[in-house]
KOLGU-4560 file (N, C-alpha, C; in nm, 3 decimals, padded with zeros to 5 digits):
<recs>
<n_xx: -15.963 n_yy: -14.562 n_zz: -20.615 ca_xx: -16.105 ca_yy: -14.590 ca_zz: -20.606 c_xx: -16.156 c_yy: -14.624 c_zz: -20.746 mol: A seq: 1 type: UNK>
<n_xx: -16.246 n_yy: -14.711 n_zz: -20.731 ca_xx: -16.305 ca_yy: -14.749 ca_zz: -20.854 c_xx: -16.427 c_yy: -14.812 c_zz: -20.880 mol: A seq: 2 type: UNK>
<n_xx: -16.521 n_yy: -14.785 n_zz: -20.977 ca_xx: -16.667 ca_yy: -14.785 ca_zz: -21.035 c_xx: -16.670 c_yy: -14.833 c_zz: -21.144 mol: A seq: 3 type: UNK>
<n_xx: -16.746 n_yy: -14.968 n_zz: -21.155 ca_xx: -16.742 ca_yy: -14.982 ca_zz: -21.280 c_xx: -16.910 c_yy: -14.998 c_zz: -21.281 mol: A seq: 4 type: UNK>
<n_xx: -16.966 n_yy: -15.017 n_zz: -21.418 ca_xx: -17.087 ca_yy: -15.031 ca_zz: -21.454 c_xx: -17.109 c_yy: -15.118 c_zz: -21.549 mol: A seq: 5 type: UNK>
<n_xx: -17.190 n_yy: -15.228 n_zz: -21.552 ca_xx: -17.231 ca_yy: -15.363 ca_zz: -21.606 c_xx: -17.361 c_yy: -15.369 c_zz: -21.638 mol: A seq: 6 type: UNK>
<n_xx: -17.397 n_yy: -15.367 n_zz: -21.785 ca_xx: -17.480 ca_yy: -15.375 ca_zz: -21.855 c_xx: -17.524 c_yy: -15.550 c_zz: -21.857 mol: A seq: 7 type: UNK>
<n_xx: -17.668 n_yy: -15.564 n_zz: -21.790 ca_xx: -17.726 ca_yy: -15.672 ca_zz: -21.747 c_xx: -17.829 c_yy: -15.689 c_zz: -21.853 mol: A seq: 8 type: UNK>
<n_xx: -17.770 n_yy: -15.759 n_zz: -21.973 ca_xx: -17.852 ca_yy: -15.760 ca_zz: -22.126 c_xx: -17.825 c_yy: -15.898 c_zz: -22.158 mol: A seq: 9 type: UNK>
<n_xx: -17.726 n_yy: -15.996 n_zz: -22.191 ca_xx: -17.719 ca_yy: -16.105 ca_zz: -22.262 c_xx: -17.710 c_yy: -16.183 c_zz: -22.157 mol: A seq: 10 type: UNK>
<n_xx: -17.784 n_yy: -16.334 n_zz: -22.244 ca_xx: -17.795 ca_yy: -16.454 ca_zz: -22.193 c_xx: -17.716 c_yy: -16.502 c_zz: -22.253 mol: A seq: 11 type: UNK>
<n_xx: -17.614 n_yy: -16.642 n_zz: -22.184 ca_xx: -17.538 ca_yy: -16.728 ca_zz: -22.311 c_xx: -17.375 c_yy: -16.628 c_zz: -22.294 mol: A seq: 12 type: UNK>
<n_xx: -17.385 n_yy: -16.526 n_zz: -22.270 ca_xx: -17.244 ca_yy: -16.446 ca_zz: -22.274 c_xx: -17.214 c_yy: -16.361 c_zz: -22.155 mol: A seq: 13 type: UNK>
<n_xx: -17.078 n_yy: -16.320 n_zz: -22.158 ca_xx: -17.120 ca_yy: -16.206 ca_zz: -22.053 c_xx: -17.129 c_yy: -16.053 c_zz: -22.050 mol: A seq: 14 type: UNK>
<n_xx: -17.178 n_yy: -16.020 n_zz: -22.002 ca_xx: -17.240 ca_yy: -15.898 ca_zz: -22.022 c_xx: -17.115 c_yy: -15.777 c_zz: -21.986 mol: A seq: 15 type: UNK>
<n_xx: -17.109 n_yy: -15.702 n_zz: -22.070 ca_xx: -17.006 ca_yy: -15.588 ca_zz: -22.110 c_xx: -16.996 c_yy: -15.499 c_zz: -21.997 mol: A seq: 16 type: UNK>
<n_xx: -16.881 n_yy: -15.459 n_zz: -21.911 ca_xx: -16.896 ca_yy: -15.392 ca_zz: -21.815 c_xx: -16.744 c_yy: -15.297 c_zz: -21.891 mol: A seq: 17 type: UNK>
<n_xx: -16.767 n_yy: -15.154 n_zz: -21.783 ca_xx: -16.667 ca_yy: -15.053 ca_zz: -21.823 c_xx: -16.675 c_yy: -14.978 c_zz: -21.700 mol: A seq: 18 type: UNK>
<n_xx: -16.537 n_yy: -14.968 n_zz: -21.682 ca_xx: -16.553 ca_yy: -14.818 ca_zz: -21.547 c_xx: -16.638 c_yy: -14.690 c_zz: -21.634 mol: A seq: 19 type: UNK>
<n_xx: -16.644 n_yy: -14.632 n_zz: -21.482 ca_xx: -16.730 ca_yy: -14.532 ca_zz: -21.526 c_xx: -16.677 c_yy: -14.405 c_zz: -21.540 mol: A seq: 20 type: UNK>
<n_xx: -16.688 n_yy: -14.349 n_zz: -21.583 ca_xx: -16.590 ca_yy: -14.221 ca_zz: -21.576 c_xx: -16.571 c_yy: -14.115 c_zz: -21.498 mol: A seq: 21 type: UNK>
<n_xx: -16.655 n_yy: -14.030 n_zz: -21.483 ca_xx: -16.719 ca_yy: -13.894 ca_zz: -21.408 c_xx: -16.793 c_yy: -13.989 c_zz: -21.298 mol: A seq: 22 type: UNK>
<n_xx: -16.709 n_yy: -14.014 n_zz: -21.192 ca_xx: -16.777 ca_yy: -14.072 ca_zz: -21.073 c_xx: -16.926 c_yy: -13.950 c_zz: -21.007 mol: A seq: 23 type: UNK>
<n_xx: -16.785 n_yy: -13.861 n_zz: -21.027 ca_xx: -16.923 ca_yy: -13.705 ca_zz: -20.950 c_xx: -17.062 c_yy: -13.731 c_zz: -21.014 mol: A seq: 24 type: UNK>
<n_xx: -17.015 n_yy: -13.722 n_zz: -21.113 ca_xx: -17.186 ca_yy: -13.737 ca_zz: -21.176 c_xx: -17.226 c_yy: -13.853 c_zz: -21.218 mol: A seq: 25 type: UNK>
<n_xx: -17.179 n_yy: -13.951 n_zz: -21.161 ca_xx: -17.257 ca_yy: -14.085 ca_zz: -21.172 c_xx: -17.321 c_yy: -14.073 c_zz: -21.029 mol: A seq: 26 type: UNK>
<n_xx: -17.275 n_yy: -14.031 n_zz: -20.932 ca_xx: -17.279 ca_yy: -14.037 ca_zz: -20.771 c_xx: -17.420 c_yy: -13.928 c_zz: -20.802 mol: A seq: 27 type: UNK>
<n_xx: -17.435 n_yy: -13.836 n_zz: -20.854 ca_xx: -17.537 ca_yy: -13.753 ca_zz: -20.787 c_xx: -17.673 c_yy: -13.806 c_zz: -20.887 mol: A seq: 28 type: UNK>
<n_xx: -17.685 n_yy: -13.905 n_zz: -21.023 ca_xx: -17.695 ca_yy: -13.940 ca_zz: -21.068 c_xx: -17.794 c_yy: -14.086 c_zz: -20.972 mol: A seq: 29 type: UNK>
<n_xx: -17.719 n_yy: -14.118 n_zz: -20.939 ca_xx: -17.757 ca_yy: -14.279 ca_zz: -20.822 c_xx: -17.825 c_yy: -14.205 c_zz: -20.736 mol: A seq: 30 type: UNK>
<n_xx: -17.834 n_yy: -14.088 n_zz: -20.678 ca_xx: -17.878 ca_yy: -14.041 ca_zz: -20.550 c_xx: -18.030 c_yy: -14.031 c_zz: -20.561 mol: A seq: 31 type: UNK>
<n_xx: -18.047 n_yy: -14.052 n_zz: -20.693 ca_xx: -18.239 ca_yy: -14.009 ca_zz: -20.726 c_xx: -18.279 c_yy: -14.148 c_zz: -20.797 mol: A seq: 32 type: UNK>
<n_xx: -18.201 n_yy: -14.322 n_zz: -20.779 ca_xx: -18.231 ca_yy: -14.413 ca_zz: -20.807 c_xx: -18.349 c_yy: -14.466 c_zz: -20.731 mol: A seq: 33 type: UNK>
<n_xx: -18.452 n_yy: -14.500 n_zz: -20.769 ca_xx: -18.577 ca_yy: -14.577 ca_zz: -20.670 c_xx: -18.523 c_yy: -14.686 c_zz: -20.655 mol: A seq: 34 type: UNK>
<n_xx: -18.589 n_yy: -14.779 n_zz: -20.598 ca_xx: -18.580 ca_yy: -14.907 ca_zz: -20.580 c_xx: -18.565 c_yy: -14.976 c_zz: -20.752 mol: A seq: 35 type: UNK>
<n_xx: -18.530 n_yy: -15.099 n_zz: -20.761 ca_xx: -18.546 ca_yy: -15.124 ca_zz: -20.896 c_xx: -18.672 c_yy: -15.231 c_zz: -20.913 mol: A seq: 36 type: UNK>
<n_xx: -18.710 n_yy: -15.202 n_zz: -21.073 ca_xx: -18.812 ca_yy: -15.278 ca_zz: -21.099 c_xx: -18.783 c_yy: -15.442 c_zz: -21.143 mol: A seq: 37 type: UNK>
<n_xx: -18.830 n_yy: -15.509 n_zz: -21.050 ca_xx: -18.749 ca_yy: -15.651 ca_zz: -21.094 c_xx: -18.821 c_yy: -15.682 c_zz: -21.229 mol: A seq: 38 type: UNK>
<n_xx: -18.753 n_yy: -15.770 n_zz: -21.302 ca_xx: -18.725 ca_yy: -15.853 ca_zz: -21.418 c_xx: -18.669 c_yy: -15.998 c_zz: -21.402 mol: A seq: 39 type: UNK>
<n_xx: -18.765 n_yy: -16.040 n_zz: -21.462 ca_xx: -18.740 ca_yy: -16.176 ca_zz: -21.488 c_xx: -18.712 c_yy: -16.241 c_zz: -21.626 mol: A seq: 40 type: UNK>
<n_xx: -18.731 n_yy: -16.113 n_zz: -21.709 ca_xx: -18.707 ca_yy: -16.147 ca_zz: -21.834 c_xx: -18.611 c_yy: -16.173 c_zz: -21.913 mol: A seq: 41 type: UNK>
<n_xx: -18.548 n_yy: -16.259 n_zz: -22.001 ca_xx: -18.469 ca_yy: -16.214 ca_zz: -22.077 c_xx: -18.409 c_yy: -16.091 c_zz: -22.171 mol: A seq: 42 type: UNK>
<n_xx: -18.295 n_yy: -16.061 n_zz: -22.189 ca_xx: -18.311 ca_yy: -15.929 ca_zz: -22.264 c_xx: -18.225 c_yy: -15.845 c_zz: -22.130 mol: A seq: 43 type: UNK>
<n_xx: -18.287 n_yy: -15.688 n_zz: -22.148 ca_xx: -18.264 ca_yy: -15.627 ca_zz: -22.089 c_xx: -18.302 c_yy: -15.629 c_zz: -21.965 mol: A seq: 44 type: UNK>
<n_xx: -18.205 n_yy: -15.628 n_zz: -21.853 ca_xx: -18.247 ca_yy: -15.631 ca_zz: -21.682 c_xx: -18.149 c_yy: -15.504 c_zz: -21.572 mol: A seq: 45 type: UNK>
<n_xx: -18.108 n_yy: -15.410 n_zz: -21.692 ca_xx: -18.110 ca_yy: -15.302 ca_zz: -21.558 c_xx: -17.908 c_yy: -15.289 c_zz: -21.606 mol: A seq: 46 type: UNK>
<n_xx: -17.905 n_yy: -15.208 n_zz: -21.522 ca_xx: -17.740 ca_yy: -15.210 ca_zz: -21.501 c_xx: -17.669 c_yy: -15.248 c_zz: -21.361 mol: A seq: 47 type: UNK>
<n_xx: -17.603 n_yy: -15.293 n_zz: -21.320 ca_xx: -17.538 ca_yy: -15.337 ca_zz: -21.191 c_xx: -17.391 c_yy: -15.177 c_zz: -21.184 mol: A seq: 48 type: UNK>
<n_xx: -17.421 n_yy: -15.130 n_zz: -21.064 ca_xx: -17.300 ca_yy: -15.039 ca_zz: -21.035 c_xx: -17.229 c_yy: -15.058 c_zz: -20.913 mol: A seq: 49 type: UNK>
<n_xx: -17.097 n_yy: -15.092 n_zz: -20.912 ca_xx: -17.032 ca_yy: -15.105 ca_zz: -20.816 c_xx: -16.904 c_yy: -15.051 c_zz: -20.783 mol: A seq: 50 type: UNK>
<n_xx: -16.886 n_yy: -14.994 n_zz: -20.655 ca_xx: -16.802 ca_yy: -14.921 ca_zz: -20.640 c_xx: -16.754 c_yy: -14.930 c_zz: -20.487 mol: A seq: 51 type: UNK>
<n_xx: -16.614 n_yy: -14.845 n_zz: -20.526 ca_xx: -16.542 ca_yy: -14.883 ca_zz: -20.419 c_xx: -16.485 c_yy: -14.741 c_zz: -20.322 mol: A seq: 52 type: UNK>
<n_xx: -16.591 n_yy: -14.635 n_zz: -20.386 ca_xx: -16.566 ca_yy: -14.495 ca_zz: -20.415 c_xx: -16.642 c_yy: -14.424 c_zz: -20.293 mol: A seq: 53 type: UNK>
<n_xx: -16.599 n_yy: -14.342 n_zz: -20.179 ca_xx: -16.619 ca_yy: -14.319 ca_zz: -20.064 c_xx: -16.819 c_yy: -14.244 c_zz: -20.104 mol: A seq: 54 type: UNK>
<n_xx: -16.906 n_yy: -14.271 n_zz: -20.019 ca_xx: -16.999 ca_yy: -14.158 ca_zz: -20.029 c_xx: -17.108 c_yy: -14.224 c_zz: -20.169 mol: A seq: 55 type: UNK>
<n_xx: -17.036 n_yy: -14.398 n_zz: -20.197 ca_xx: -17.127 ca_yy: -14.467 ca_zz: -20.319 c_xx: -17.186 c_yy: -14.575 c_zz: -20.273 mol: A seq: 56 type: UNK>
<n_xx: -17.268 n_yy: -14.627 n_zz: -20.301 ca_xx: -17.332 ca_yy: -14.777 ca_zz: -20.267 c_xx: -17.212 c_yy: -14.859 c_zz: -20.313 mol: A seq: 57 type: UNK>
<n_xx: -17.191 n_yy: -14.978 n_zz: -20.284 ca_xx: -17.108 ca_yy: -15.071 ca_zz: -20.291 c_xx: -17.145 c_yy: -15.207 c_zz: -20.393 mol: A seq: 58 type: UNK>
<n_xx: -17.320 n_yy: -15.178 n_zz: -20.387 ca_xx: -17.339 ca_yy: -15.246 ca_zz: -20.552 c_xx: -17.488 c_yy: -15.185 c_zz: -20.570 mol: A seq: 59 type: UNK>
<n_xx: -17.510 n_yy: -15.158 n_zz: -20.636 ca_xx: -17.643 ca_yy: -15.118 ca_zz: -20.686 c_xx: -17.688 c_yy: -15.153 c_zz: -20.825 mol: A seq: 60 type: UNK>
<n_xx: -17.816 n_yy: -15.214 n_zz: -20.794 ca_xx: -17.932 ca_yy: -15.259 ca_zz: -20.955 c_xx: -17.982 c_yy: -15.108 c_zz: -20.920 mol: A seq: 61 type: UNK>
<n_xx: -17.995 n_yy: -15.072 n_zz: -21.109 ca_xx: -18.055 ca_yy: -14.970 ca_zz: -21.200 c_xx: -18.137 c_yy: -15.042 c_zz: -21.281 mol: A seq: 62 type: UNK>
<n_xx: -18.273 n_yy: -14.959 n_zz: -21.241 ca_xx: -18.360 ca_yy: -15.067 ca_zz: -21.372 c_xx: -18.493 c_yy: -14.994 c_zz: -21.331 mol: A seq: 63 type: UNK>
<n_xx: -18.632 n_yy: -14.918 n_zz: -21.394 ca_xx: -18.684 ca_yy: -14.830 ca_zz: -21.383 c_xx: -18.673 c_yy: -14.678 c_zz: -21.337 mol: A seq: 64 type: UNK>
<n_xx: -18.495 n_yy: -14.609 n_zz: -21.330 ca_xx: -18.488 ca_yy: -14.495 ca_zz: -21.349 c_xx: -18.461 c_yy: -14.433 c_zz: -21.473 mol: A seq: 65 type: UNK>
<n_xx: -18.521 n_yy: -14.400 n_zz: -21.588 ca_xx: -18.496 ca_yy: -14.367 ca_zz: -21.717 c_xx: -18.359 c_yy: -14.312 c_zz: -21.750 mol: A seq: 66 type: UNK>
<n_xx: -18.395 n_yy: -14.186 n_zz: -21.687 ca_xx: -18.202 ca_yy: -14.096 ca_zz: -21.657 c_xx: -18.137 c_yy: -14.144 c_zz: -21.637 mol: A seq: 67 type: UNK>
<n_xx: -18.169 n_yy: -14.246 n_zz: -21.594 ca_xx: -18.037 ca_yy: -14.291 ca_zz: -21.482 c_xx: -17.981 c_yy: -14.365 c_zz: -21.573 mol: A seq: 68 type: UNK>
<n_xx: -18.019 n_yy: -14.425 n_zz: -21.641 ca_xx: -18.056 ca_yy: -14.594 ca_zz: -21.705 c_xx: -18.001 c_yy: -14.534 c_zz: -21.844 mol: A seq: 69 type: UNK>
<n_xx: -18.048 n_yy: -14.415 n_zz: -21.892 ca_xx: -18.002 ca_yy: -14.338 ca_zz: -22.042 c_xx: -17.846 c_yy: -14.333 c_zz: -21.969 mol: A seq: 70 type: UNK>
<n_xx: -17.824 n_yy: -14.202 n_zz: -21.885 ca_xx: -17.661 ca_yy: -14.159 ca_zz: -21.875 c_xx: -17.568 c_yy: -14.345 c_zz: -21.858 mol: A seq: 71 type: UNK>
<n_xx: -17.642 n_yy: -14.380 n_zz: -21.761 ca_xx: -17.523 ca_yy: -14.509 ca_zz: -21.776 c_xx: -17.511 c_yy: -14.575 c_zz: -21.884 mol: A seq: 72 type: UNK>
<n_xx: -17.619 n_yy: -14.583 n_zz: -22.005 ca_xx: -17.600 ca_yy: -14.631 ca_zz: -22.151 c_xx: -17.462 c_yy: -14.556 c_zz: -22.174 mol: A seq: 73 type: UNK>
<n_xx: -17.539 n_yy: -14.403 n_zz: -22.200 ca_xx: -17.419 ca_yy: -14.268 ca_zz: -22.267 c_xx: -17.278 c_yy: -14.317 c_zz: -22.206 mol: A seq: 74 type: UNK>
<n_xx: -17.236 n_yy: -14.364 n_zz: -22.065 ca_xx: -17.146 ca_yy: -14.410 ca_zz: -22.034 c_xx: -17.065 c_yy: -14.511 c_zz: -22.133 mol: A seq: 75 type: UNK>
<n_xx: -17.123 n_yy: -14.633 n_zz: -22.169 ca_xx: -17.050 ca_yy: -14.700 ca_zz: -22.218 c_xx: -17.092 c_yy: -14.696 c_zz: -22.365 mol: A seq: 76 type: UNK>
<n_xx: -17.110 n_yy: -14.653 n_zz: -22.432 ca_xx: -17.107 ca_yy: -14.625 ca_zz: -22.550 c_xx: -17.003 c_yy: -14.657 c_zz: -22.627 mol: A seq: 77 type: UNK>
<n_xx: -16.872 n_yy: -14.613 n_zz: -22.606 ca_xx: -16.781 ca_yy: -14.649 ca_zz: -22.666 c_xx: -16.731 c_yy: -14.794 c_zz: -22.673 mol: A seq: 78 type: UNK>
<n_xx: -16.809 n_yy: -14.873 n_zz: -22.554 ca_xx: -16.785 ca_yy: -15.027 ca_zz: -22.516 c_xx: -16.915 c_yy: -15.126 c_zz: -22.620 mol: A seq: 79 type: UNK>
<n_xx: -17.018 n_yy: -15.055 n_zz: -22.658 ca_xx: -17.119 ca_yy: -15.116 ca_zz: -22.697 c_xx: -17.179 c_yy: -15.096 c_zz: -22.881 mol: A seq: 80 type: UNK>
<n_xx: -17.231 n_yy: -15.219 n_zz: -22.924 ca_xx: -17.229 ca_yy: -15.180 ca_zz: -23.046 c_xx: -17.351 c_yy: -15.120 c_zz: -23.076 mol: A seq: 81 type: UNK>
<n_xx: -17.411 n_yy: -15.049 n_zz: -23.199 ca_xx: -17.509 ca_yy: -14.910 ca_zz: -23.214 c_xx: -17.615 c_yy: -15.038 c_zz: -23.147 mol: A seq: 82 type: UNK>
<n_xx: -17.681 n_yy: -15.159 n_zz: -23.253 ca_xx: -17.746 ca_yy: -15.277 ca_zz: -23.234 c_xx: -17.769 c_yy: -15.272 c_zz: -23.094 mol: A seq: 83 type: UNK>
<n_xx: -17.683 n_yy: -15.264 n_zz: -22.942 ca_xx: -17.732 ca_yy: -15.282 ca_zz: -22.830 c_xx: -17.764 c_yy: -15.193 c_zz: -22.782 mol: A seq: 84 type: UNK>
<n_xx: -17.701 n_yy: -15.024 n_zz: -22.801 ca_xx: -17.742 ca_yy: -14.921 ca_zz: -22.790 c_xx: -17.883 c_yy: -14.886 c_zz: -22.836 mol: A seq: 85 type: UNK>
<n_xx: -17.926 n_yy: -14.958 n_zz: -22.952 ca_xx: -18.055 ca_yy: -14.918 ca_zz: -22.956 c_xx: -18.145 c_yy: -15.026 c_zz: -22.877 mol: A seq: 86 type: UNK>
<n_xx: -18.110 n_yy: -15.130 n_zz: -22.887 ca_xx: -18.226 ca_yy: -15.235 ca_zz: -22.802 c_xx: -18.252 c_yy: -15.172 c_zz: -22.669 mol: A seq: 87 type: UNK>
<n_xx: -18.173 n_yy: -15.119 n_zz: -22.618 ca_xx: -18.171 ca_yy: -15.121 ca_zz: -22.471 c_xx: -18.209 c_yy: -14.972 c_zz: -22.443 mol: A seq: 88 type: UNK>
<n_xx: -18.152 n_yy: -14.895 n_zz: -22.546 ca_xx: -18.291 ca_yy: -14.746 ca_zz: -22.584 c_xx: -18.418 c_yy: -14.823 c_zz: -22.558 mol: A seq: 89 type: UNK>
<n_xx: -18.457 n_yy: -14.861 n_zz: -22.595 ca_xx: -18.617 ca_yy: -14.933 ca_zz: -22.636 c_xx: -18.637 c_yy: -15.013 c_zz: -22.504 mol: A seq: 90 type: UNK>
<n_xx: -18.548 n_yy: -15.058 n_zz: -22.449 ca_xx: -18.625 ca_yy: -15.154 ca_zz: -22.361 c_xx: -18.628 c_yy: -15.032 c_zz: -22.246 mol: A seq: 91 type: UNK>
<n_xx: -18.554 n_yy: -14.942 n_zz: -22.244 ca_xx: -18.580 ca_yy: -14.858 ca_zz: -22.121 c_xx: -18.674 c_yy: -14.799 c_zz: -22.171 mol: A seq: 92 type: UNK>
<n_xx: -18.710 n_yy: -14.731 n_zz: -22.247 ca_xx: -18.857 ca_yy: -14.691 ca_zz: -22.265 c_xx: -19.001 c_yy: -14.742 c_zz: -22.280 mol: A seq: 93 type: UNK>
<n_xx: -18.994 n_yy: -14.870 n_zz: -22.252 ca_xx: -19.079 ca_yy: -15.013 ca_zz: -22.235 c_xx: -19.123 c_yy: -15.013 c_zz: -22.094 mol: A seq: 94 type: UNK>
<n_xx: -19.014 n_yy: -14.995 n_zz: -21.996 ca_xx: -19.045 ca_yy: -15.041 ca_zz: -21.881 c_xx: -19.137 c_yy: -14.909 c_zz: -21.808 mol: A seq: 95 type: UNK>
<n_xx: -19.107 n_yy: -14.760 n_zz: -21.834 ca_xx: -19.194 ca_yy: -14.696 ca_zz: -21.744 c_xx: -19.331 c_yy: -14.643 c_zz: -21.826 mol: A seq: 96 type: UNK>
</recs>
């Protein structure tokens, strides 16, 4: 089974995706996702999660749950440089 999570940030390239690790707590994590807030903007537009993992959505947009939206940053961290880590700090605290 497998989850990965895709950071929906650059135009012109493609956008950095990484499995996710701790499915458990990505799963209980998604369970308190609202609907997402659409964007039309350039920049930051949410994270895409998809999975293949019994008891998960099969693709889900993240984009106005803060928590949600922070832990899946904390997720890929090791995939992302400080520069996008902080933009995308900022843009999640923009949107609510």
């Amino acid at each position: 089974m497998t989850t990965s999570v895709t950071l929906l940030f650059f135009s012109g390239r493609r956008d950095p995706t990484w499995a996710a690790g701790e499915t458990a707590a990505l799963a209980r994590q998604l369970s308190r996702v609202p609907p997402p807030i659409p964007s039309e903007n350039l920049g930051y537009r949410g994270f895409l999660v998809r999975s293949n993992d019994p008891g998960m959505s099969r693709e889900l947009l993240v984009r106005g749950a803060p928590e949600v939206e922070r832990f899946l940053l904390r997720s890929g961290a090791a995939q992302l440089s400080p520069e996008v880590i902080d933009a995308v700090g900022a843009a999640i605290s923009d949107i609510v």
